[in-house]
Each structure stands twice: as C-alpha cells, then as structure tokens.
N, C-alpha and C positions, 0 to 999 in steps of 0.2 A: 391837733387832736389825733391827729391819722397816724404822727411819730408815734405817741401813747399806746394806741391800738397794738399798733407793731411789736413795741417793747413789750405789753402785759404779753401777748402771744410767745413770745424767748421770755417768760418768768418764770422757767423753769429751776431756776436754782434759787439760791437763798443771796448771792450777789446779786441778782437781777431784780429780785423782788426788794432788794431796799434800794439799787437805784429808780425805781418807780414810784416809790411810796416817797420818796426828793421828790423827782419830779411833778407825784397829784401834790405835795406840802407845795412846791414852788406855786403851780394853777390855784 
C-alpha cells in the first residue's frame, strides 16, 4: 500500500494515472 501512496503522489501526468488505476484494477 505505501508503493500506491507514492505512485498516486507522481500522478501527475496522464501515464501515471493509468499506470495506477492497473495497479488499484490489479488490489
């Protein structure tokens, strides 16, 4: 969960916010 944290915090662009929204699909 602490990875997660991290990454939403650098979701600043629009690649980083679809590898997150993988990631909460994957949890």
């Amino acid at each position: 969960m602490k990875k997660i944290k991290l990454t939403i915090e650098g979701m600043h662009c629009a690649s980083c916010a679809g590898n997150i929204e993988r990631s909460l699909k994957k949890v």
